[in-house]
N, C-alpha and C positions, 0 to 999 in steps of 0.2 A: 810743504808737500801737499796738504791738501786746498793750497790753491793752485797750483800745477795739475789737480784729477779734476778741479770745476774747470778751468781753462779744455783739459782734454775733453773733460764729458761735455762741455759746448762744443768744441770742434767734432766733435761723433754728430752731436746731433743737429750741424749746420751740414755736415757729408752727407747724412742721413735722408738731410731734405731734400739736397738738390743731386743724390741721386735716386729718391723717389722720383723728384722731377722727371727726372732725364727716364728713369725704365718706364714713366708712362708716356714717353713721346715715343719711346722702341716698341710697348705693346700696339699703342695705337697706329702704328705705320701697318699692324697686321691688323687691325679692328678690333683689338683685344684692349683691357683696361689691366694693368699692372696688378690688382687683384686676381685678372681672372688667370694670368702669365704666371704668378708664386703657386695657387691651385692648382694650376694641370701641372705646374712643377714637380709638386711636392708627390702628386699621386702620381706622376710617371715610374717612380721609380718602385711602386709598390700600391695595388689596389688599396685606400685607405677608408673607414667610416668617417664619415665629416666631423664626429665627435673627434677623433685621432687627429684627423688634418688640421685641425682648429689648434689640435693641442701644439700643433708639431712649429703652425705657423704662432701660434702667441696669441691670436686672436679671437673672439668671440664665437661661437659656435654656429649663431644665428647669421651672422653674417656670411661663415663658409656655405650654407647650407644656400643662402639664398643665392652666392655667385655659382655653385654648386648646380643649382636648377637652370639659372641662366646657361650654364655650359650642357647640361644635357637636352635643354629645348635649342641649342646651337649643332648638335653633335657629335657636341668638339667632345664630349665625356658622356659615361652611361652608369646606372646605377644596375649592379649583381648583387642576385641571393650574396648574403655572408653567412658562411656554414657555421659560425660559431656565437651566431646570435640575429637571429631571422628578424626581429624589429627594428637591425641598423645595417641596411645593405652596405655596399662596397662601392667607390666612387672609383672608377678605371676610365683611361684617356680611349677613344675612337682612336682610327687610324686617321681620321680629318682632324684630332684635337692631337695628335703624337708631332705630324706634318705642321699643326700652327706652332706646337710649344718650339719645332726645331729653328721655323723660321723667325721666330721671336730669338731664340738662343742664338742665332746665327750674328741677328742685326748686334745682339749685347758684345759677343764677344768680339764683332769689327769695331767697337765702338771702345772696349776693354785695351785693345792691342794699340788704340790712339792716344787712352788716357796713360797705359803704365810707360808708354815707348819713351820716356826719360826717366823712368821709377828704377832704380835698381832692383832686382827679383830681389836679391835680401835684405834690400829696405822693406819691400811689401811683407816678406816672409815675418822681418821682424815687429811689422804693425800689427801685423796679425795675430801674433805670439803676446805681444801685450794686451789685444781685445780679449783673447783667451784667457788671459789670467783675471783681466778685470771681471772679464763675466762670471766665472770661477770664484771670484769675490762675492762680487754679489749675491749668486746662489748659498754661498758659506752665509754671507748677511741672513740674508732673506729667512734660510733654516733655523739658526739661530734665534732670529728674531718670534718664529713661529715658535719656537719648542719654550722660550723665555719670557 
């Protein structure tokens, strides 16, 4: 059994790469870098502090904060007062960075509808069902390991 999880967890993390690949050949057809495509993502859907966005995406705090500035000196995004803690404003999308994240969204999912059009929906459904429980493990691990 657990060489069928290293066999999976290499195949996650050969998809992983090459569709990193591939979302920054869709950000860049808008002039965007696939980092900057997950940031207006993630705060489209709620003004976030870059410490929150950082968290939400997994990654470094220093690094949102710097593609974070690149997007407000673009004004593809803007920073606002945050009423609940005035030293870490709020990262919210323009209507010019709302308009890029759509057409970036737009190019992924023509590109979505090519890759699944021979997936069965409940093969995808069920791949998906298994990353969930794996990730689900892991965080059990992870707790674990911290409290032990």
């Amino acid at each position: 059994m657990s060489e069928q999880l290293a066999l999976l967890v290499a195949d996650v993390f050969e998809a992983a790469g090459l569709l990193r690949k591939m979302g920054e050949g869709v950000a860049a057809a808008e002039g965007q870098t696939q980092a900057r495509w997950q940031l207006l993502s993630v705060v489209s859907e709620e003004p976030l502090t870059v410490a929150r966005a950082a968290r939400r995406l997994g990654i470094a705090r220093q690094g949102v904060q710097r593609v974070a500035n690149d997007l407000v000196r673009e004004d593809l995004a803007g920073f606002h007062p945050n009423p609940d803690h005035r030293g870490s404003p709020l990262l919210t999308l323009t209507p010019l960075g709302r308009t890029t994240l759509e057409r970036i969204t737009d190019r992924a999912s023509a590109i979505h509808q090519v890759l699944s059009a021979d997936i069965a929906t409940a093969d995808i459904a069920a791949a998906r069902s298994l990353l969930h429980r794996l990730i689900d493990e892991v965080h059990r691990y992870e707790e674990q390991a911290a409290d032990g």
